[in-house]
N, CA, C and O atoms as CSV, one atom per row, in Angstrom:
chain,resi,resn,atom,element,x,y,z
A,1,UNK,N,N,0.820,-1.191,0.000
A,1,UNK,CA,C,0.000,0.000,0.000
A,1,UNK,C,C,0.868,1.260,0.000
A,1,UNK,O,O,0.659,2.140,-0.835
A,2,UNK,N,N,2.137,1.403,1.198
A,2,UNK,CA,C,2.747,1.783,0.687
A,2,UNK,C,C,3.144,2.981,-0.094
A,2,UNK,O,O,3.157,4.212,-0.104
A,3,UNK,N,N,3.579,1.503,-0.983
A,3,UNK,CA,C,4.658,1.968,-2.628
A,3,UNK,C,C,3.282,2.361,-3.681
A,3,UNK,O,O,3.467,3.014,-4.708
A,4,UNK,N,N,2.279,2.006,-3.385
A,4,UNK,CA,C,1.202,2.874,-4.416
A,4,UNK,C,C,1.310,3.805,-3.732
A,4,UNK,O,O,2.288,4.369,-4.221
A,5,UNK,N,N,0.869,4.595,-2.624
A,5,UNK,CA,C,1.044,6.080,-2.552
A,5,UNK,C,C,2.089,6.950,-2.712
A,5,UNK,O,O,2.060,8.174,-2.841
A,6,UNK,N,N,3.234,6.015,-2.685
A,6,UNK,CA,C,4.481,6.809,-3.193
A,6,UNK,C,C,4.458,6.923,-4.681
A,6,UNK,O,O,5.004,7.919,-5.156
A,7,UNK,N,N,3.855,5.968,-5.573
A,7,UNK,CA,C,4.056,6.286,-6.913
A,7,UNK,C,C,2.989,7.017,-7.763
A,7,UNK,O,O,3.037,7.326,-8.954
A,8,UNK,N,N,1.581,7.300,-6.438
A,8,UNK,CA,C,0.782,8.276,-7.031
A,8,UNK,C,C,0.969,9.908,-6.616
A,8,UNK,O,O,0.498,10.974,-7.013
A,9,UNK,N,N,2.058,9.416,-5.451
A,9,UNK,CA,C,2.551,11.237,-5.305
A,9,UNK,C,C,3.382,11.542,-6.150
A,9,UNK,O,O,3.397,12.701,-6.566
A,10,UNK,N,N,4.590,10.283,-6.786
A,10,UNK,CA,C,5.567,11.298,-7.633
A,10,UNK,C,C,4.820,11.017,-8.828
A,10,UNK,O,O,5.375,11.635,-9.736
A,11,UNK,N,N,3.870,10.409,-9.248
A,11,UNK,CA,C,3.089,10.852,-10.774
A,11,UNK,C,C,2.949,12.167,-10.505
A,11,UNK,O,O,3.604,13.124,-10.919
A,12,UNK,N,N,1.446,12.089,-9.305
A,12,UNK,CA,C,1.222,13.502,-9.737
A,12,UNK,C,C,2.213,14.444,-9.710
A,12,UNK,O,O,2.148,15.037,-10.787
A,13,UNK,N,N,3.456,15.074,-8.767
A,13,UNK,CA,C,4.261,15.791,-8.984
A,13,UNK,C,C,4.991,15.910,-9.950
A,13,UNK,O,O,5.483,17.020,-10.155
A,14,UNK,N,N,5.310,14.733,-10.904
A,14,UNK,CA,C,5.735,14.941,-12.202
A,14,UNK,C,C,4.858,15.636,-13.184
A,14,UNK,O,O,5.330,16.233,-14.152
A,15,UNK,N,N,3.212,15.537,-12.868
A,15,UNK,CA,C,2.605,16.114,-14.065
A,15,UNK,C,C,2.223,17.294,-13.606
A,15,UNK,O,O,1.292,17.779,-14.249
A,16,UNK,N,N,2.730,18.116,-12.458
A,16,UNK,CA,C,2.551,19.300,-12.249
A,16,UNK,C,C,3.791,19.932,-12.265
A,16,UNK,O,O,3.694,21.123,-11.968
A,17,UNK,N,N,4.917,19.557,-12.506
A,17,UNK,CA,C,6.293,20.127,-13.193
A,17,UNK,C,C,5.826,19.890,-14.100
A,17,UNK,O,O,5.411,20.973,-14.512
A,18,UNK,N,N,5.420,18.721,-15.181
A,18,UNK,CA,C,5.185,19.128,-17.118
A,18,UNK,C,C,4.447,20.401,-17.690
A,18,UNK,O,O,4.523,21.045,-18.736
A,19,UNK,N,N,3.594,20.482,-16.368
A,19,UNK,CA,C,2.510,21.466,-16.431
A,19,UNK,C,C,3.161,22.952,-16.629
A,19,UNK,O,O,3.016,23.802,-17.507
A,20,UNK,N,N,3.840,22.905,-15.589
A,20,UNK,CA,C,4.607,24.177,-15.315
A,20,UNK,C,C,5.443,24.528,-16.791
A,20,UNK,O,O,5.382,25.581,-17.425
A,21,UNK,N,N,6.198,23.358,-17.104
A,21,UNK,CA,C,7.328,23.707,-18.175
A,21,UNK,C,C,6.725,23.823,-19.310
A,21,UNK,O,O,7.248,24.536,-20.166
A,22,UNK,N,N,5.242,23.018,-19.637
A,22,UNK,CA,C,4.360,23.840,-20.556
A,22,UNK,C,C,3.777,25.283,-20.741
A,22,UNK,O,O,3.397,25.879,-21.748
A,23,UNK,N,N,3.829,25.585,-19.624
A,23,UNK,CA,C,3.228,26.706,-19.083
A,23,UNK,C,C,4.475,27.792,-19.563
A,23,UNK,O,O,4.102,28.662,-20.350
A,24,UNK,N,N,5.275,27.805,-19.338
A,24,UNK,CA,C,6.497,28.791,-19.785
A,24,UNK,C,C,6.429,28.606,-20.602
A,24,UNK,O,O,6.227,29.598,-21.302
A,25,UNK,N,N,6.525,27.113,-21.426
A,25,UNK,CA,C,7.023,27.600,-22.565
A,25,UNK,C,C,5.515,27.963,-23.997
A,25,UNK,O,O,5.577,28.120,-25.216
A,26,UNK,N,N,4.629,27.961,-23.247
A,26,UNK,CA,C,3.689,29.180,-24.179
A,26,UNK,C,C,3.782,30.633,-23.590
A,26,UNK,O,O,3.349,31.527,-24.317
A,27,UNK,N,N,4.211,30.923,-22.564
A,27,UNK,CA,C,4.224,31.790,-22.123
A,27,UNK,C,C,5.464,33.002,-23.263
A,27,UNK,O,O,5.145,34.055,-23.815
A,28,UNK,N,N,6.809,32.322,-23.264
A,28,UNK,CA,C,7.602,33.023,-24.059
A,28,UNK,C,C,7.292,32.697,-25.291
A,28,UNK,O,O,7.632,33.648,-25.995
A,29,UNK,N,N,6.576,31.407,-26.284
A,29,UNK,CA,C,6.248,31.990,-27.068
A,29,UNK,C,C,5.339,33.208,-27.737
A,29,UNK,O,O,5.610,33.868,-28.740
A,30,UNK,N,N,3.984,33.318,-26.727
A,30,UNK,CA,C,3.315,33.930,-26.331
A,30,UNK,C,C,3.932,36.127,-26.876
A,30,UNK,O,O,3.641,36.978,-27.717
A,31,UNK,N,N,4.876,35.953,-25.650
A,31,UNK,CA,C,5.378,36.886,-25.635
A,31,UNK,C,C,6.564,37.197,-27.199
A,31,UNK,O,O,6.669,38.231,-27.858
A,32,UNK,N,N,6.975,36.451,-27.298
A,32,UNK,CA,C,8.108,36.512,-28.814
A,32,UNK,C,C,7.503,36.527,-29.975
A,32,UNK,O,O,8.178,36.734,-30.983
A,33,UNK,N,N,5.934,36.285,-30.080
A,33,UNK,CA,C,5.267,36.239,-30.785
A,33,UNK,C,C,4.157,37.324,-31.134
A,33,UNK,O,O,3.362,37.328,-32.074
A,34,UNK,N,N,4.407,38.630,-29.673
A,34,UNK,CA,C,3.322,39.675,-29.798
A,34,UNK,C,C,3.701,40.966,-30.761
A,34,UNK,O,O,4.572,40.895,-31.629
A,35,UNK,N,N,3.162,41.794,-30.570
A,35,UNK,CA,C,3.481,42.531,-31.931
A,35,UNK,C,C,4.820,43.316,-30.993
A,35,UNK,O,O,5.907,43.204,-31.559
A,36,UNK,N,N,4.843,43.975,-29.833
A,36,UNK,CA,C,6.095,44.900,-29.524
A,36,UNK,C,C,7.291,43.980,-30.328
A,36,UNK,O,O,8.278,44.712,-30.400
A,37,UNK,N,N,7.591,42.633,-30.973
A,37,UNK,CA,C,8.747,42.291,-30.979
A,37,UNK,C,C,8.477,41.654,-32.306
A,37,UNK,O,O,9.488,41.286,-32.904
A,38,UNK,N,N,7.372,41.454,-32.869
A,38,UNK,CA,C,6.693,40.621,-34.349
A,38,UNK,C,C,6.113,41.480,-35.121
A,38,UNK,O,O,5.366,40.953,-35.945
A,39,UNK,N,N,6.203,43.044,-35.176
A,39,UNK,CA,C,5.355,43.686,-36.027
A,39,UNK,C,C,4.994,43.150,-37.702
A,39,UNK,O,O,3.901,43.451,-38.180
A,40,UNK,N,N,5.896,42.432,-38.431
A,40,UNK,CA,C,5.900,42.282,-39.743
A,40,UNK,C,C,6.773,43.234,-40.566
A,40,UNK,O,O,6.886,43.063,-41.780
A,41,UNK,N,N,7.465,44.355,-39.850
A,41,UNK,CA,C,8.668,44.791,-40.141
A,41,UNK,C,C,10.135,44.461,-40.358
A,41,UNK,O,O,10.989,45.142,-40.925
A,42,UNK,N,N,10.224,43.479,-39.885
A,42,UNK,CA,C,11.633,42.954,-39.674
A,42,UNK,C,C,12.676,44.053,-39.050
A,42,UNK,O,O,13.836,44.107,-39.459
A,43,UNK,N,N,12.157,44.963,-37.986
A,43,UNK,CA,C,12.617,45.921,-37.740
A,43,UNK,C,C,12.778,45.448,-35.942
A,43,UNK,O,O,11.738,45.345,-35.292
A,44,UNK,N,N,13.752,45.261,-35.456
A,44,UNK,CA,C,13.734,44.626,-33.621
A,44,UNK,C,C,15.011,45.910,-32.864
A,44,UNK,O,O,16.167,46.310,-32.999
A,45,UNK,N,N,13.788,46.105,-32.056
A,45,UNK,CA,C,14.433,47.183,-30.775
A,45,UNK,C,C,14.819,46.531,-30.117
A,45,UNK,O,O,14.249,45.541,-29.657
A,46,UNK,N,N,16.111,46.984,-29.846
A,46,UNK,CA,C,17.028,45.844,-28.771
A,46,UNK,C,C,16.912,46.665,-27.448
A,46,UNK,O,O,17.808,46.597,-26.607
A,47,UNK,N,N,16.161,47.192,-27.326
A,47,UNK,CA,C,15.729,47.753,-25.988
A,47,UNK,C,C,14.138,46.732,-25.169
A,47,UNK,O,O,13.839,46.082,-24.168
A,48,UNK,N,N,13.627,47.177,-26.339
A,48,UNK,CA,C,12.366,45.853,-25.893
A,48,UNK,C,C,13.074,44.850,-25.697
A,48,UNK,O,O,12.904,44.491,-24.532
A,49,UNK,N,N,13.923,44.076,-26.326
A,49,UNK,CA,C,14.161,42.401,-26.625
A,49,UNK,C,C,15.188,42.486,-25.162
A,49,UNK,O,O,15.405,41.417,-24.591
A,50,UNK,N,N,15.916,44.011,-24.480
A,50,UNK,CA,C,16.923,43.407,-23.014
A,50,UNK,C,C,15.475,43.589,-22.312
A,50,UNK,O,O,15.423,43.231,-21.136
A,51,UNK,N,N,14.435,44.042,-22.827
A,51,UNK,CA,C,12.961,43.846,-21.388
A,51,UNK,C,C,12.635,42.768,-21.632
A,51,UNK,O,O,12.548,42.250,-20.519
A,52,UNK,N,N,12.323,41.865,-22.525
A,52,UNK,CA,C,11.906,40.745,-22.977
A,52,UNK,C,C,13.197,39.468,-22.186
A,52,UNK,O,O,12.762,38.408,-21.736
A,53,UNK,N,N,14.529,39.749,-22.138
A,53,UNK,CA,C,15.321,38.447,-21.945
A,53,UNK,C,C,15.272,39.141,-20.129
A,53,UNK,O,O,15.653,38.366,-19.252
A,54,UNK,N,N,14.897,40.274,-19.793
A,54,UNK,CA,C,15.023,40.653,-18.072
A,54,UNK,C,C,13.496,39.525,-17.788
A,54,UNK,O,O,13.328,38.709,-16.882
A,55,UNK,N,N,12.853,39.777,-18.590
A,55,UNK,CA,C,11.556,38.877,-18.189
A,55,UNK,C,C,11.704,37.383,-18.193
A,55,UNK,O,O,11.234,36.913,-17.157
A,56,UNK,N,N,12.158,36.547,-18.939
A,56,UNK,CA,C,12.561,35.464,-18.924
A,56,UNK,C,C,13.421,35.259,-18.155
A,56,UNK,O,O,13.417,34.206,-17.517
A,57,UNK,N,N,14.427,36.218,-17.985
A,57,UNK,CA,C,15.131,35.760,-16.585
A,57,UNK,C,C,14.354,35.824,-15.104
A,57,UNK,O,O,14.477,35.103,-14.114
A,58,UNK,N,N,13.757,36.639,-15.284
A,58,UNK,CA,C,13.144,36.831,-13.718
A,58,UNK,C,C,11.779,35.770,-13.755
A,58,UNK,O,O,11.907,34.818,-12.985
A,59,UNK,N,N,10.875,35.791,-14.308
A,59,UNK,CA,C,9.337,35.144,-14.370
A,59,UNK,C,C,9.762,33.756,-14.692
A,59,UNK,O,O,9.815,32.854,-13.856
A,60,UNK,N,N,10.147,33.602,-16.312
A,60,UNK,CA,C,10.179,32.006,-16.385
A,60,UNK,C,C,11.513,31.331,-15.868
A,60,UNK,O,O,11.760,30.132,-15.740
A,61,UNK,N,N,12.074,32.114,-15.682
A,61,UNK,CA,C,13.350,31.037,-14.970
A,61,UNK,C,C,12.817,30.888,-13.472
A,61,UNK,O,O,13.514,30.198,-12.729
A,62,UNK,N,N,11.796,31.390,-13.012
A,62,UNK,CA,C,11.138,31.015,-11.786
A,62,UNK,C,C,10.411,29.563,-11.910
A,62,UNK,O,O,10.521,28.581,-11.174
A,63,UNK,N,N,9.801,29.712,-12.832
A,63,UNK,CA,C,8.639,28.958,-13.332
A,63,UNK,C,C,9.446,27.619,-13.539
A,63,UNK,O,O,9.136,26.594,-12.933
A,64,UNK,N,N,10.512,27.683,-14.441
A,64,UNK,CA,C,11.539,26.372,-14.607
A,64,UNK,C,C,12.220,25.760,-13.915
A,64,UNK,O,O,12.705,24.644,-14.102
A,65,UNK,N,N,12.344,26.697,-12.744
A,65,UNK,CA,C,13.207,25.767,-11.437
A,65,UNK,C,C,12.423,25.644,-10.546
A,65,UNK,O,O,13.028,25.490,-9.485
A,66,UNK,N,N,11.390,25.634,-10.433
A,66,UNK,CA,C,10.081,25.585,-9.556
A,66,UNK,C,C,10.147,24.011,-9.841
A,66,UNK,O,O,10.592,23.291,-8.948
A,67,UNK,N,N,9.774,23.518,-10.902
A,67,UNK,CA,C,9.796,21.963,-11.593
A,67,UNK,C,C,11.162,21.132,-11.679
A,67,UNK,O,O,11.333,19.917,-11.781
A,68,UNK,N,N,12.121,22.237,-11.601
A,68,UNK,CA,C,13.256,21.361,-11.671
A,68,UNK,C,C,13.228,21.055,-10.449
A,68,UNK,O,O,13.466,19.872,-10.206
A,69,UNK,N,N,12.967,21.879,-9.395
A,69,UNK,CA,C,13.441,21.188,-7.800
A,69,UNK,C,C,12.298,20.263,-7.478
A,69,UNK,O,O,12.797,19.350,-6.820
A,70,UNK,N,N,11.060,20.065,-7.616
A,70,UNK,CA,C,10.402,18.998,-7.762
A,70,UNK,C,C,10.926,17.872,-7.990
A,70,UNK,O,O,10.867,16.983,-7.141
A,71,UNK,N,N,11.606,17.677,-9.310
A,71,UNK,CA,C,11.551,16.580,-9.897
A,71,UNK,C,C,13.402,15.790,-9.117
A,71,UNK,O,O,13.780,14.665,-9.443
């Protein structure tokens, strides 16, 4: 009895880290994909894009080691 509750806690904790690392990663596509950085210009402010990599450092690198220390 047990080893089933141990292997239905680390399921579920594994599918709430997949969750998470899904979760970022629509999140930055999300964001790399909005118009401040996708207008259809081929024109990129590297002022937006150091706010854009300060955000990925701070938000989803939260989000990614949140699941890494889980797992």
């Amino acid at each position: 009895m047990r080893q089933y509750i141990k292997k239905m806690i680390k399921d579920y904790v594994e599918a709430i880290a997949f969750a998470f690392v899904l979760f970022g990663i629509i999140v930055i596509l999300f964001f790399l994909l909005s118009s401040p950085f996708n207008d259809g210009s081929f024109n990129r402010n590297a002022e937006l894009f150091g706010q854009y990599g300060d955000f990925i450092g701070g938000f989803i690198g939260t989000v990614f080691t949140l699941p890494g220390f889980y797992l």
